[in-house]
DOLUMMAR-584385 format. One record per residue (C-alpha): residue number from 1; residue in three letters; y, z, x. Coordinates in pm, 1 decimal, padded with zeros to 6 digits. Example, Ala and Ser with C-alpha at 12.3 -4.5 7.8 and 13.67 -1.06 7.14 Angstrom:
# DOLUMMAR-584385
<r><k>1</k><r>ALA</r><Y>-00450.0</Y><Z>00780.0</Z><X>01230.0</X></r>
<r><k>2</k><r>SER</r><Y>-00106.0</Y><Z>00714.0</Z><X>01367.0</X></r>
***
This chain:
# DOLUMMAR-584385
<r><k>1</k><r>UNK</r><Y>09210.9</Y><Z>09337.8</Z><X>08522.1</X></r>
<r><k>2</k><r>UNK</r><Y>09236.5</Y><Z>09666.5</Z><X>08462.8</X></r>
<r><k>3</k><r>UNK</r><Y>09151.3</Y><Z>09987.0</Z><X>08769.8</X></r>
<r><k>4</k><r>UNK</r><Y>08945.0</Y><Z>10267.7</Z><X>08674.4</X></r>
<r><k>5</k><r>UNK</r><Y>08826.8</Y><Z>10597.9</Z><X>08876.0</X></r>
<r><k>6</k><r>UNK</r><Y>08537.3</Y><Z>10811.6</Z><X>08714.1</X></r>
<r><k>7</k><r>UNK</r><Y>08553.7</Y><Z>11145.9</Z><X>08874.7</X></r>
<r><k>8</k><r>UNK</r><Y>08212.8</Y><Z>11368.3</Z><X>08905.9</X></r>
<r><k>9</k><r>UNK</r><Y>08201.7</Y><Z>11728.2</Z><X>09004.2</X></r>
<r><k>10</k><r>UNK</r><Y>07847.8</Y><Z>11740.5</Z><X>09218.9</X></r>
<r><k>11</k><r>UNK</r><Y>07646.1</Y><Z>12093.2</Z><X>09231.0</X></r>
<r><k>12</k><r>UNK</r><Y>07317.9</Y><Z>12129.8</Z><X>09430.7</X></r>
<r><k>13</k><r>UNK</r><Y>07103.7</Y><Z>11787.7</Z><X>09498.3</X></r>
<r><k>14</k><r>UNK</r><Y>06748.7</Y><Z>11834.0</Z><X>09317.3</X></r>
<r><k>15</k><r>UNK</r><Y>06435.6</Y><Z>11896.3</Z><X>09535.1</X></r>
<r><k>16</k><r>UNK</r><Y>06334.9</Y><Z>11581.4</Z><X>09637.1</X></r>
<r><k>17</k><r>UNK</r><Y>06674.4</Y><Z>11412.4</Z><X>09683.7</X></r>
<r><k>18</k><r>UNK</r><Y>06915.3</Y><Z>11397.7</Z><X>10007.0</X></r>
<r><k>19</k><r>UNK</r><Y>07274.9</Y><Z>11429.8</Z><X>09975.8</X></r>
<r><k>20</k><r>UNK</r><Y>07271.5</Y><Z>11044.8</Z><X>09973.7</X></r>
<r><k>21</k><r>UNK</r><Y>07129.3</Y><Z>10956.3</Z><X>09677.2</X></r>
<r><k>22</k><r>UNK</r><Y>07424.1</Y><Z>11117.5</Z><X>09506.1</X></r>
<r><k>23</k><r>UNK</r><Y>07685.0</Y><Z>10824.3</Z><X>09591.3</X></r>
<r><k>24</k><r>UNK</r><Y>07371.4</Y><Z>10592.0</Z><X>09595.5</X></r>
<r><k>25</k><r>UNK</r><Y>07319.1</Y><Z>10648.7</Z><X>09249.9</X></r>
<r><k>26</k><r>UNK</r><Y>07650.9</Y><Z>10628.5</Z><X>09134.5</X></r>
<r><k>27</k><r>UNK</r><Y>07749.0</Y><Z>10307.4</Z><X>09235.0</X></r>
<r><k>28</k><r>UNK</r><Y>07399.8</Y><Z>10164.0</Z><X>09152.5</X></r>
<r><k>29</k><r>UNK</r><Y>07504.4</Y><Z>10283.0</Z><X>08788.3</X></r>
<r><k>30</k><r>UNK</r><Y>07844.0</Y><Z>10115.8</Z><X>08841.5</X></r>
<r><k>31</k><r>UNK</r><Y>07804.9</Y><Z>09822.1</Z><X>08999.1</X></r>
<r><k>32</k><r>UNK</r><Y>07519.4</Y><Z>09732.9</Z><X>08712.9</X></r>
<r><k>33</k><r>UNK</r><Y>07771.7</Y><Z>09680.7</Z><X>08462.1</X></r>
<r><k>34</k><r>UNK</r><Y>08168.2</Y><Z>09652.8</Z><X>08704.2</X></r>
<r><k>35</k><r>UNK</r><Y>08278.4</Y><Z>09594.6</Z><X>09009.7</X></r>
<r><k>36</k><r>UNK</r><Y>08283.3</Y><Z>09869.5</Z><X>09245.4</X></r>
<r><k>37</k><r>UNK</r><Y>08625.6</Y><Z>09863.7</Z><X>09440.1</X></r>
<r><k>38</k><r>UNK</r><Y>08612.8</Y><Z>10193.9</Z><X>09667.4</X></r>
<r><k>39</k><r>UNK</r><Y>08406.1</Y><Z>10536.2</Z><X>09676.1</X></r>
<r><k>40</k><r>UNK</r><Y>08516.4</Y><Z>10841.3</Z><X>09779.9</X></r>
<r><k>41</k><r>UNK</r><Y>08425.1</Y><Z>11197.3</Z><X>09827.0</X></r>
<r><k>42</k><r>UNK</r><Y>08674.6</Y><Z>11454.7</Z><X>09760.5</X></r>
<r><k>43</k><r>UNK</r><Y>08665.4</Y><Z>11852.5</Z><X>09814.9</X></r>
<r><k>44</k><r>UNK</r><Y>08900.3</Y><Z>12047.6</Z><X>09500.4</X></r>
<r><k>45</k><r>UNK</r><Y>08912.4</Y><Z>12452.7</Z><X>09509.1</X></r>
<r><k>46</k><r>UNK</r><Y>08565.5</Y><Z>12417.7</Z><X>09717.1</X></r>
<r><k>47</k><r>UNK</r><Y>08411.3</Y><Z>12182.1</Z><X>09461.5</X></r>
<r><k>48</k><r>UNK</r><Y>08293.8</Y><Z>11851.7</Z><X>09583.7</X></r>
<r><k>49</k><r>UNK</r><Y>08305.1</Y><Z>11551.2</Z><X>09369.8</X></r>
<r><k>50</k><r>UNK</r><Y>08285.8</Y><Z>11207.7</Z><X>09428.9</X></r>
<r><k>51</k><r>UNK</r><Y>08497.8</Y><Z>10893.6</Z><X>09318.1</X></r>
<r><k>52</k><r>UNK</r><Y>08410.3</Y><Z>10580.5</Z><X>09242.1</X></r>
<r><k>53</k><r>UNK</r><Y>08681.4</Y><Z>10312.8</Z><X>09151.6</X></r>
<r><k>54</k><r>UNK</r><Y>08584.5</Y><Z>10006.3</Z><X>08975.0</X></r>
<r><k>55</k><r>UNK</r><Y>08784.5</Y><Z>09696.9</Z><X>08768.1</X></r>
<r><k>56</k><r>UNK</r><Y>08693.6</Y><Z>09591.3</Z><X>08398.1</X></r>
<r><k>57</k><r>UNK</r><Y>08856.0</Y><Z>09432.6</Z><X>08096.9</X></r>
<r><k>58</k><r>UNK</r><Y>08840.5</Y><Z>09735.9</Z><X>07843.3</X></r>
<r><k>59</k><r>UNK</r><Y>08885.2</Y><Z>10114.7</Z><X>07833.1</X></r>
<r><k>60</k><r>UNK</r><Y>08589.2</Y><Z>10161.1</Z><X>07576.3</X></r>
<r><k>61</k><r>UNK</r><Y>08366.6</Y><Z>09964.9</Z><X>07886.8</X></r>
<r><k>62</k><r>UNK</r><Y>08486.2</Y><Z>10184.7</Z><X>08121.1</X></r>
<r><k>63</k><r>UNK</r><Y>08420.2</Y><Z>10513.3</Z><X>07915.2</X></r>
<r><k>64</k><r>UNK</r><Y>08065.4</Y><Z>10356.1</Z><X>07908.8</X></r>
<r><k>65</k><r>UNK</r><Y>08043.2</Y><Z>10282.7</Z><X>08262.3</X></r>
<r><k>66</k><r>UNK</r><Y>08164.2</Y><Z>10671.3</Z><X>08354.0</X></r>
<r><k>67</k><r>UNK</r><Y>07932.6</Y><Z>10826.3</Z><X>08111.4</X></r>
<r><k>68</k><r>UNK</r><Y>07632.1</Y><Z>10577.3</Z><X>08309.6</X></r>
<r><k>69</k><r>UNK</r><Y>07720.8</Y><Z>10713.6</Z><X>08651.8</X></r>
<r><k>70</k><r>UNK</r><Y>07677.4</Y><Z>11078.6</Z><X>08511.8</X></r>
<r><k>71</k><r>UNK</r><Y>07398.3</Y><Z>10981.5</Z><X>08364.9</X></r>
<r><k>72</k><r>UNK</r><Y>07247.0</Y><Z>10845.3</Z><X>08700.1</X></r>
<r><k>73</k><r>UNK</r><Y>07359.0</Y><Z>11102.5</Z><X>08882.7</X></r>
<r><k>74</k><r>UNK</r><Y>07254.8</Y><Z>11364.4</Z><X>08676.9</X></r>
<r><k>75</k><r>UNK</r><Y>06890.3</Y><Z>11268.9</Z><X>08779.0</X></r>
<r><k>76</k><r>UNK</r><Y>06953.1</Y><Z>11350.6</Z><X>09143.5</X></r>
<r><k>77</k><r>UNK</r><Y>07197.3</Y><Z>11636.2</Z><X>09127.7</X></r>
<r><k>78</k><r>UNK</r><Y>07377.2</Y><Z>11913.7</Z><X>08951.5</X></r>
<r><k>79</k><r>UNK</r><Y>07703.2</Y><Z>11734.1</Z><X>08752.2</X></r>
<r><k>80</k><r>UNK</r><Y>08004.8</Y><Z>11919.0</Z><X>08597.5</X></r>
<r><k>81</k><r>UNK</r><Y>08260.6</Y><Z>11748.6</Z><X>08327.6</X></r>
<r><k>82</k><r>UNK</r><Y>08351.2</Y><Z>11403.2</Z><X>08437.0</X></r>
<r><k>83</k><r>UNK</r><Y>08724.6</Y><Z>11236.2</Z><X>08449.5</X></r>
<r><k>84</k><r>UNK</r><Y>08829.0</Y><Z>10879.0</Z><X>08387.3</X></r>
<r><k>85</k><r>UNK</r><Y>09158.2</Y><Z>10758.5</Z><X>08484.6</X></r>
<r><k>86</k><r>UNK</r><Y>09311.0</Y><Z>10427.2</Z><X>08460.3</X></r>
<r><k>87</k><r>UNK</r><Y>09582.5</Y><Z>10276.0</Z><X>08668.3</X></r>
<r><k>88</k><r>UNK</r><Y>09891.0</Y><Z>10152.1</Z><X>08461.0</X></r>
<r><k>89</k><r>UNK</r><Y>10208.1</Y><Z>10091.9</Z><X>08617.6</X></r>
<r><k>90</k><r>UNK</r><Y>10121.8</Y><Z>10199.4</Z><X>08990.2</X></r>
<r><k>91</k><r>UNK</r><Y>10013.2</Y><Z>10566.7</Z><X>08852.6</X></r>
<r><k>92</k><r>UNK</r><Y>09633.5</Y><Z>10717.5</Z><X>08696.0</X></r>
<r><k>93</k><r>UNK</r><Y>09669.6</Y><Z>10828.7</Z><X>08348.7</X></r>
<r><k>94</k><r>UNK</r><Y>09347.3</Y><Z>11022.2</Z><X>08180.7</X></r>
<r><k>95</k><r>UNK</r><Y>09159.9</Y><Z>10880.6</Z><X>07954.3</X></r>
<r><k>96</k><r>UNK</r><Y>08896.0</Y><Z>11128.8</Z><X>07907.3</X></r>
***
């Protein structure tokens, strides 16, 4: 079965939300509709984003599941342009 990571830029958290509810949301999003392997945080040129890699049978799924978690997230925080990637052959390719 295919490996996927959607990538998120975060911004500020809304009023109301801790720094928590970012990832929280994300994987609740996630794990609704794939399996949530690992989550990560990462910082790039001062920007943090986080990373959430799942499994599923079919790219068009997985463009689905990515645009859910920005969705989610969305409601809690500040997002900028998402990245998908799929594993093939032991390297991530883009898919959007």
């Amino acid at each position: 079965m295919p490996s996927y990571r959607a990538i998120l830029p975060i911004g500020d958290v809304h009023p109301g939300n801790g720094p928590e509810s970012v990832m929280d949301s994300a994987v609740a999003a996630v794990s609704s509709i794939a399996t949530v392997e690992h989550t990560d945080i990462q910082i790039l040129a001062g920007v943090p984003q986080i990373v959430v890699r799942f499994h599923l049978d079919d790219d068009g799924d997985a463009r689905f599941v990515a645009d859910a978690m920005k969705h989610a997230v969305s409601r809690v925080a500040t997002t900028g342009a998402q990245r998908l990637l799929l594993r093939r052959g032991g390297r991530w390719m883009t898919l959007s």
